[in-house]
DSSP file (Angstrom, degrees, kcal/mol; ACC not computed):
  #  RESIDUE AA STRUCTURE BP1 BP2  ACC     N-H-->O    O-->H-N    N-H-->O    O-->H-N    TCO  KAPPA ALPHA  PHI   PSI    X-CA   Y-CA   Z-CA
    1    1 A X              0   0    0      0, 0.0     2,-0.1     0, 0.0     4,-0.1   0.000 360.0 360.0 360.0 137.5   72.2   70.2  168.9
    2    2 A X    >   -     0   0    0      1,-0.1     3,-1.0     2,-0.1     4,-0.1  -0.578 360.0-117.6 -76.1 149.3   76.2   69.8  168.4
    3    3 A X  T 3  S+     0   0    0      1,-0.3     3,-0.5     2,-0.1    -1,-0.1   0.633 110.5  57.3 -47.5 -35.3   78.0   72.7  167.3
    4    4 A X  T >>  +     0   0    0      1,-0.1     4,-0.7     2,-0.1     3,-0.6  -0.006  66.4 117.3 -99.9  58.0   79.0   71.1  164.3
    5    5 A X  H <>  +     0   0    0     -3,-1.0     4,-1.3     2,-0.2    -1,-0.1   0.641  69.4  59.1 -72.1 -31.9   75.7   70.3  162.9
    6    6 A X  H 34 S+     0   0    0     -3,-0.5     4,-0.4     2,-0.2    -1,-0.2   0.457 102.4  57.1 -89.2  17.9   76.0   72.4  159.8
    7    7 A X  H X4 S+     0   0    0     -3,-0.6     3,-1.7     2,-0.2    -2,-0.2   0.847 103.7  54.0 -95.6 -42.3   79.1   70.2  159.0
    8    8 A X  H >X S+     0   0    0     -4,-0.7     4,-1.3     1,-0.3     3,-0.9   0.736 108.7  55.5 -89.8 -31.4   76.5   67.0  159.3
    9    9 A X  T 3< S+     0   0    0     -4,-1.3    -1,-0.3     1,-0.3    -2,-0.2   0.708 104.1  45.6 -72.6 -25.5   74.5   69.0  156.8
   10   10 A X  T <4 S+     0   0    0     -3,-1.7    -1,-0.3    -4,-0.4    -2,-0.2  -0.215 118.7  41.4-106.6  42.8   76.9   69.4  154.1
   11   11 A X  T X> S+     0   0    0     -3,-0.9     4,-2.3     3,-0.1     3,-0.6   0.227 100.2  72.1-146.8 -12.6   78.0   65.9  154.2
   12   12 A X  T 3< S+     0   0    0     -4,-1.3    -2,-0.1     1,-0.2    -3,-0.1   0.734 104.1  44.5 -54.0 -29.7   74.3   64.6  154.7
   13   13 A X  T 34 S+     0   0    0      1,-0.1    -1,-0.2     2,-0.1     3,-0.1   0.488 111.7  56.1-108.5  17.2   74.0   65.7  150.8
   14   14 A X  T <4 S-     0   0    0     -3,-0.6     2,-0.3     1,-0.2    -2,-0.2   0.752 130.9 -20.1 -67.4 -51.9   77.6   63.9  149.9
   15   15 A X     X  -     0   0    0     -4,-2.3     4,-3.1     1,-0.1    -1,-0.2  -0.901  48.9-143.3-169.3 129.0   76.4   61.0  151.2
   16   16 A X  H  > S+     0   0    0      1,-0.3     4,-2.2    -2,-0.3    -1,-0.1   0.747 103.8  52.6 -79.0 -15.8   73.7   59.3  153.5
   17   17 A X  H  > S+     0   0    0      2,-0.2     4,-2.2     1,-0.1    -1,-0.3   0.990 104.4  53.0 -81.3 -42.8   75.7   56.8  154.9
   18   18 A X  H  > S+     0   0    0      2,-0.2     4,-2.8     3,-0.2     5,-0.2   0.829 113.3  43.2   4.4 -71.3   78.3   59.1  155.9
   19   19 A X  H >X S+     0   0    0     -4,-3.1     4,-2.2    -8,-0.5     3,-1.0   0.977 112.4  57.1 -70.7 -65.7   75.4   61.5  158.0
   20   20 A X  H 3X S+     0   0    0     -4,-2.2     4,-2.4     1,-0.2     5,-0.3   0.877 113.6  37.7 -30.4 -61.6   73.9   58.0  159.4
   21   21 A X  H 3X S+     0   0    0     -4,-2.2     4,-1.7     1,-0.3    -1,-0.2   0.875 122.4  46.8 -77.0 -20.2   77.6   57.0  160.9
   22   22 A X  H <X S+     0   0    0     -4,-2.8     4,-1.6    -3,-1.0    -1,-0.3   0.885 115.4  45.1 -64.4 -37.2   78.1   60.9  161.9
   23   23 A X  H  X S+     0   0    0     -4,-2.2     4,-1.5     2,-0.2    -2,-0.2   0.822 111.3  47.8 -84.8 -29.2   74.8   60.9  163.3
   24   24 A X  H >X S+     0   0    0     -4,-2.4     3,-1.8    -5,-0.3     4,-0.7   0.984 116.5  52.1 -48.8 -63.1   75.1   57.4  165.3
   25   25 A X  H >X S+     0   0    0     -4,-1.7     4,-2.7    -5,-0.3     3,-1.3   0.842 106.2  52.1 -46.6 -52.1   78.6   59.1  166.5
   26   26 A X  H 3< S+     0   0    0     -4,-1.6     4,-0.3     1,-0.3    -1,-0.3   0.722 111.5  43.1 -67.1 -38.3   77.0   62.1  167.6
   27   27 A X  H << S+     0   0    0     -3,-1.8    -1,-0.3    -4,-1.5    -2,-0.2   0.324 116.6  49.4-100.9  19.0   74.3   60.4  169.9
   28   28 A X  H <X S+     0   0    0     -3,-1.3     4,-1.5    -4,-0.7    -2,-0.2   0.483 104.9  54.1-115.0  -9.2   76.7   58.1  171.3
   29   29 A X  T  < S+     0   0    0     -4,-2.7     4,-0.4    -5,-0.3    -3,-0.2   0.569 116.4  42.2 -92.8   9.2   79.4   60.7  172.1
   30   30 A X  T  > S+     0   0    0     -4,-0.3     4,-1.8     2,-0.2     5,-0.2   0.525 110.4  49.3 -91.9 -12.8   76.7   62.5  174.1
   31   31 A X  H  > S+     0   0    0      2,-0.2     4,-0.6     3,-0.1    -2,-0.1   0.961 116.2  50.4 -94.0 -41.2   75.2   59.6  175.6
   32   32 A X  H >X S+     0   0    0     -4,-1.5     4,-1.6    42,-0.2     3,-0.7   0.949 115.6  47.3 -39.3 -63.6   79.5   58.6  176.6
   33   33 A X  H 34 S+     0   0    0     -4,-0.4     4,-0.4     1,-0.2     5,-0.2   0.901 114.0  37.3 -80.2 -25.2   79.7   61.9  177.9
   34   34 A X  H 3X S+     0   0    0     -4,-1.8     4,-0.8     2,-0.2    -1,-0.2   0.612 122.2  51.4 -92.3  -8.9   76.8   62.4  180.0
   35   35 A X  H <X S+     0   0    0     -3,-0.7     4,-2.3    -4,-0.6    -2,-0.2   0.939 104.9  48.4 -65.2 -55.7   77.3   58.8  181.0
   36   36 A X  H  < S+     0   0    0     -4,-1.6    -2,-0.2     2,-0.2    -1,-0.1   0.358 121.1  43.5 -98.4 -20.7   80.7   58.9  181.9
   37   37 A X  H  4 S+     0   0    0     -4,-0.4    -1,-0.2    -5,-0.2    -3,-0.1   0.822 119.3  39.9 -93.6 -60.4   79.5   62.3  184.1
   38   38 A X  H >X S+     0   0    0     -4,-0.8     3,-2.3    -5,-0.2     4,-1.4   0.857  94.6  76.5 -49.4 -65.6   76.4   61.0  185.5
   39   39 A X  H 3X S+     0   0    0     -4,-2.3     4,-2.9     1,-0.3     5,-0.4   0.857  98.7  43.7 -14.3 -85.2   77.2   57.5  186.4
   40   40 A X  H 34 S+     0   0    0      1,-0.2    -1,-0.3     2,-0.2     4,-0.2   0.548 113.1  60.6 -63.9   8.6   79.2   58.2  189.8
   41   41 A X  H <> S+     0   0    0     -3,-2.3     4,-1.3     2,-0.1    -2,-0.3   0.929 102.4  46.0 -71.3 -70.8   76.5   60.7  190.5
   42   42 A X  H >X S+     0   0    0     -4,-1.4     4,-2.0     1,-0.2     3,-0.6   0.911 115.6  47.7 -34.5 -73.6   73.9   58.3  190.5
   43   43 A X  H 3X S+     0   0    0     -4,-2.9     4,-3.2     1,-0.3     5,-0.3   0.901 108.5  52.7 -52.9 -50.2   76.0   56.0  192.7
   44   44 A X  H 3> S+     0   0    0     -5,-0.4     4,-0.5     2,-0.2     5,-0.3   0.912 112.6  41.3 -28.2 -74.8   76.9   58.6  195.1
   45   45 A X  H XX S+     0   0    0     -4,-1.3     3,-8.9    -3,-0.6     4,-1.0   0.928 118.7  54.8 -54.7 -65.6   73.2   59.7  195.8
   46   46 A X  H >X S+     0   0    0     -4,-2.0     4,-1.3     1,-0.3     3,-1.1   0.775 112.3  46.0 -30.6 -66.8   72.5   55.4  195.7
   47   47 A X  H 3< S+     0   0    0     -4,-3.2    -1,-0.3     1,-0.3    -2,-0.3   0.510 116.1  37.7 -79.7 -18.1   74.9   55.1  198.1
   48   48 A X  H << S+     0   0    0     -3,-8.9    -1,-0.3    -4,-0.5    -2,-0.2   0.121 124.6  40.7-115.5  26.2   74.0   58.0  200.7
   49   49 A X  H << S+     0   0    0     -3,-1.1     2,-0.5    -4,-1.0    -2,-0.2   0.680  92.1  79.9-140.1 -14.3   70.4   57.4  200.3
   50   50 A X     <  +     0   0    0     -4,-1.3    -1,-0.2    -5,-0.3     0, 0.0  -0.921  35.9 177.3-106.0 128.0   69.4   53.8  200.1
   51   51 A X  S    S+     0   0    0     -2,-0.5     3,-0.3    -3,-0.1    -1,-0.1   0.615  82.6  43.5 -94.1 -24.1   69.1   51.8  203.0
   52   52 A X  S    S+     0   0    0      1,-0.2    -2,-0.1     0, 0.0     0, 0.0   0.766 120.7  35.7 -95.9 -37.4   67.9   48.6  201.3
   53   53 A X  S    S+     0   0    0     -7,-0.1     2,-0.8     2,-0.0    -1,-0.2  -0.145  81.8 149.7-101.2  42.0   70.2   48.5  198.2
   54   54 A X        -     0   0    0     -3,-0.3     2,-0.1    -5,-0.1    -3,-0.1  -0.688  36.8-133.8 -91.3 130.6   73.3   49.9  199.9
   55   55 A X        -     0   0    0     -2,-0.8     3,-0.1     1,-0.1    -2,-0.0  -0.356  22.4-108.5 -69.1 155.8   76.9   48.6  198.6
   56   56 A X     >  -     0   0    0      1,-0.1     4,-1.1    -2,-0.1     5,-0.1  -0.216  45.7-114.6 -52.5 162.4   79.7   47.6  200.3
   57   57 A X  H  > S+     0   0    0      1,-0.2     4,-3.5     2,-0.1     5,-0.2   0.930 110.3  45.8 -71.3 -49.7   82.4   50.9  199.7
   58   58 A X  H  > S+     0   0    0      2,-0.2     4,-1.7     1,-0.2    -1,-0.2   0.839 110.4  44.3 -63.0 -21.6   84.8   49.0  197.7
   59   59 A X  H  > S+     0   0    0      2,-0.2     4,-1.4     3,-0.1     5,-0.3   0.872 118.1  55.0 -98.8 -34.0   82.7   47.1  195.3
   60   60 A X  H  X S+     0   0    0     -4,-1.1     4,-1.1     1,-0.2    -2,-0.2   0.933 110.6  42.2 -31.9 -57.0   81.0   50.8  195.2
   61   61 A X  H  X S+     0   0    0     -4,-3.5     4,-1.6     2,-0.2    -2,-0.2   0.820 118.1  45.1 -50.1 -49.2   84.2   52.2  194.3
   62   62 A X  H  X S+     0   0    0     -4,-1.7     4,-1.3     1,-0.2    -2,-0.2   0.662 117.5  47.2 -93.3 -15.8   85.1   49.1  191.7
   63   63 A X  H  X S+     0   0    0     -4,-1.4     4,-0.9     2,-0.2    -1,-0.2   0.605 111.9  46.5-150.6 -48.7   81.5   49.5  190.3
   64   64 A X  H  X S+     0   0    0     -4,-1.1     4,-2.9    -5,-0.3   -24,-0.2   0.960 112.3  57.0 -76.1 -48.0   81.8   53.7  190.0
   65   65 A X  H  < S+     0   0    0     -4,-1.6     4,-0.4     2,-0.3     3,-0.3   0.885 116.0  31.2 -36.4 -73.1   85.5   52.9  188.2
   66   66 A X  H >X S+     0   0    0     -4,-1.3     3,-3.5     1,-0.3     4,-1.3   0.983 111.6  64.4 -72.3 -63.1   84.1   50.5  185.2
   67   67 A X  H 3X S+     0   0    0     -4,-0.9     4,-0.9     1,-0.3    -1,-0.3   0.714 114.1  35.4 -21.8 -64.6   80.8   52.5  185.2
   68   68 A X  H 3X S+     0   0    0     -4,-2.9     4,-0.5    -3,-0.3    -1,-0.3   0.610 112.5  55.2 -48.0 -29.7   83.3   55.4  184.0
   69   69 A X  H <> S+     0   0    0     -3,-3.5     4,-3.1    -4,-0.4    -2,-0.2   0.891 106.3  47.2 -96.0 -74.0   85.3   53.5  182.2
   70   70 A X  H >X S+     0   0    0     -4,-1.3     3,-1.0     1,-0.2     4,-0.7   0.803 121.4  45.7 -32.0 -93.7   82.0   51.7  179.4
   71   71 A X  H 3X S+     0   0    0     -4,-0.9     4,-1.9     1,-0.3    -1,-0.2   0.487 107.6  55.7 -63.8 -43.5   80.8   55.6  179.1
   72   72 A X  H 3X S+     0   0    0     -4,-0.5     4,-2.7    -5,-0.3    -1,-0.3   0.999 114.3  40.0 -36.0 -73.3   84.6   56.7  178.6
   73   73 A X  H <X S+     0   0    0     -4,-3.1     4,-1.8    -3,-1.0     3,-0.3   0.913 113.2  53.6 -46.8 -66.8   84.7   54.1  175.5
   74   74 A X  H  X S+     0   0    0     -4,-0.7     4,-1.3     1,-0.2    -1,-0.3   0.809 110.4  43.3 -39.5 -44.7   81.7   54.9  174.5
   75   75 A X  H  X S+     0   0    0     -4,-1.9     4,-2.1   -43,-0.2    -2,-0.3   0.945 118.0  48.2 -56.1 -54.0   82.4   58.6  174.3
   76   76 A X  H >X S+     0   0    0     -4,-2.7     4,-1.1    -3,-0.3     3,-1.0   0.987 108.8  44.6 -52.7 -83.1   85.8   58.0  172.7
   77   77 A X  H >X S+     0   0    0     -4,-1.8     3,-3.5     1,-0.3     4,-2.3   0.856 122.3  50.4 -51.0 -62.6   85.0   55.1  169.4
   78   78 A X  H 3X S+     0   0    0     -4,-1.3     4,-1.8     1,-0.4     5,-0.3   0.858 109.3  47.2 -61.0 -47.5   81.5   58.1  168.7
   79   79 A X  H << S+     0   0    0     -4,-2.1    -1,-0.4    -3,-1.0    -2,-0.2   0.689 116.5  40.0-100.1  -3.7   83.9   60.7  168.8
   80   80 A X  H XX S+     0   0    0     -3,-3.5     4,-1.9    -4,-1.1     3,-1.3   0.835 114.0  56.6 -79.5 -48.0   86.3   58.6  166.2
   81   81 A X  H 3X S+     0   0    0     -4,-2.3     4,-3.8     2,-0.3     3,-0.4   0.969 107.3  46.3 -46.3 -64.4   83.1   57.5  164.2
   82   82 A X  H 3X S+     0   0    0     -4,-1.8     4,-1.4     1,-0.2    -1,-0.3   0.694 116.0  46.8 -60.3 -15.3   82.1   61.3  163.7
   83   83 A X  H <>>S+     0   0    0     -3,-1.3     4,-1.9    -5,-0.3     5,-0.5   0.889 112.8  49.3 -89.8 -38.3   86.1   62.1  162.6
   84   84 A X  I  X>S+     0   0    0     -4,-1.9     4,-3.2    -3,-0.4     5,-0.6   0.979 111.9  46.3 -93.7 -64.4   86.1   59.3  160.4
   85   85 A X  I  X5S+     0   0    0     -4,-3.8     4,-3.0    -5,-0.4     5,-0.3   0.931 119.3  46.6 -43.2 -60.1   82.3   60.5  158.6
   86   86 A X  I  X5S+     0   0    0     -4,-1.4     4,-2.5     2,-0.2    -2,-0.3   0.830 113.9  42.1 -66.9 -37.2   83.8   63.9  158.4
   87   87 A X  I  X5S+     0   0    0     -4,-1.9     4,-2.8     2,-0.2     5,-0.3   0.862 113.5  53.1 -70.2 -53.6   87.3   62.9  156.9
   88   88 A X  I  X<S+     0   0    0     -4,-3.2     4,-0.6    -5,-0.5    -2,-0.2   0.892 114.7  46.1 -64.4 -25.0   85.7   60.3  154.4
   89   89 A X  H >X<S+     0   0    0     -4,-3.0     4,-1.6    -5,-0.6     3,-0.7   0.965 108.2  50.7 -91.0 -16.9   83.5   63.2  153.3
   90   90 A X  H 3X S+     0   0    0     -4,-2.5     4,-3.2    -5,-0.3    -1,-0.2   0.886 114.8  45.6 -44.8 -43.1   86.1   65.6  153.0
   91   91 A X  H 3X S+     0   0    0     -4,-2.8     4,-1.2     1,-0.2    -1,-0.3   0.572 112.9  46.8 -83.5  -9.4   88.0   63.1  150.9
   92   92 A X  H <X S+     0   0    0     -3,-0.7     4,-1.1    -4,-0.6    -1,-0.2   0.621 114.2  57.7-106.3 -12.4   84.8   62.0  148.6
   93   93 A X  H  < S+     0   0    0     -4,-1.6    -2,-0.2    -5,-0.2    -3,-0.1   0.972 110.7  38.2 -58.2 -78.9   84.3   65.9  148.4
   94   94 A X  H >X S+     0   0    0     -4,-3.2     3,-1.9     1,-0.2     4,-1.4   0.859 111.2  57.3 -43.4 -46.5   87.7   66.5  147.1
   95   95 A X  H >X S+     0   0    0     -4,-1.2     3,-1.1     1,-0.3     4,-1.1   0.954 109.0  45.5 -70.1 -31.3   87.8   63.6  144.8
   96   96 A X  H 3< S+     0   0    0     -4,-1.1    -1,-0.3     1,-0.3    -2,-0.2   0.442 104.4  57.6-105.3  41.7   84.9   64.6  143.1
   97   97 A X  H <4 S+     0   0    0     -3,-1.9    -1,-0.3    -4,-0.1    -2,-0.2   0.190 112.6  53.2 -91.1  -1.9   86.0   68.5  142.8
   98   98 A X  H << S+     0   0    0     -4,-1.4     2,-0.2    -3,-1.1    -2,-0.2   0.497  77.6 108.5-114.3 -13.8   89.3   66.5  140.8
   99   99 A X  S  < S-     0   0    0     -4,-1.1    -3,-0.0    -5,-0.4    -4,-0.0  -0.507  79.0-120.9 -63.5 119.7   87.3   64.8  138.7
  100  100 A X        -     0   0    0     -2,-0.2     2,-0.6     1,-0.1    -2,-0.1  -0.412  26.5-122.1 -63.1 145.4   87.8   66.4  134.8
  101  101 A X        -     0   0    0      2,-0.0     2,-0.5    -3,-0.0    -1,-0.1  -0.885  16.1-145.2 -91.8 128.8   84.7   67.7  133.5
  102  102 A X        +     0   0    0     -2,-0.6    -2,-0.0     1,-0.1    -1,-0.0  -0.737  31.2 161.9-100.2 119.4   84.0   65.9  130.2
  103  103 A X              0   0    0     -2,-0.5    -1,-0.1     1,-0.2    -2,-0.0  -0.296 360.0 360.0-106.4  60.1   82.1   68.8  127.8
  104  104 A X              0   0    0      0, 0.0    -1,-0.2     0, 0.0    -2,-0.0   0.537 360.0 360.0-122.4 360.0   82.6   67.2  124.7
């Protein structure tokens, strides 16, 4: 579970679209980071361990690069999707603590 998860809880009862695009963000800036980790792992091992599907080095190399590169991006726009849910609720928070209360 991410460390800010009780943040995704108080902005789950602001607003549900808000926790949907934090929660999208959240499994796509782990799925970017463990991508973006993994990826040239994989290939490594593929590459000292397959005899029938072995790459050339270079198109290995050009192939590890982008591989890093998708999972990067992906890690990056979820971890702007989850600032953007938290900022919009912060601000739909405030606006309705500014709202006058009408007692009449």
């Amino acid at each position: 579970m991410s460390l800010d998860y009780p943040e995704y809880e108080e902005l789950r009862k602001q607003s549900w679209f808000l926790g949907l695009l934090w929660r999208i963000g959240d499994y796509g800036y782990y799925l970017g980071l463990f991508g973006a980790v993994g990826s040239p792992l994989v290939l490594i091992y593929n590459q000292l361990t397959s005899q029938k599907y072995h790459l050339h080095p270079k198109a290995a190399l050009l192939l590890g690069f982008v591989l890093v590169a998708f999972f990067a991006c992906i890690f990056w726009l979820s971890g702007l999707l989850k600032y953007f849910a938290l900022k919009r609720g912060e601000a739909l928070n405030n606006k309705r603590l500014k709202q006058p209360i009408d007692r009449t």
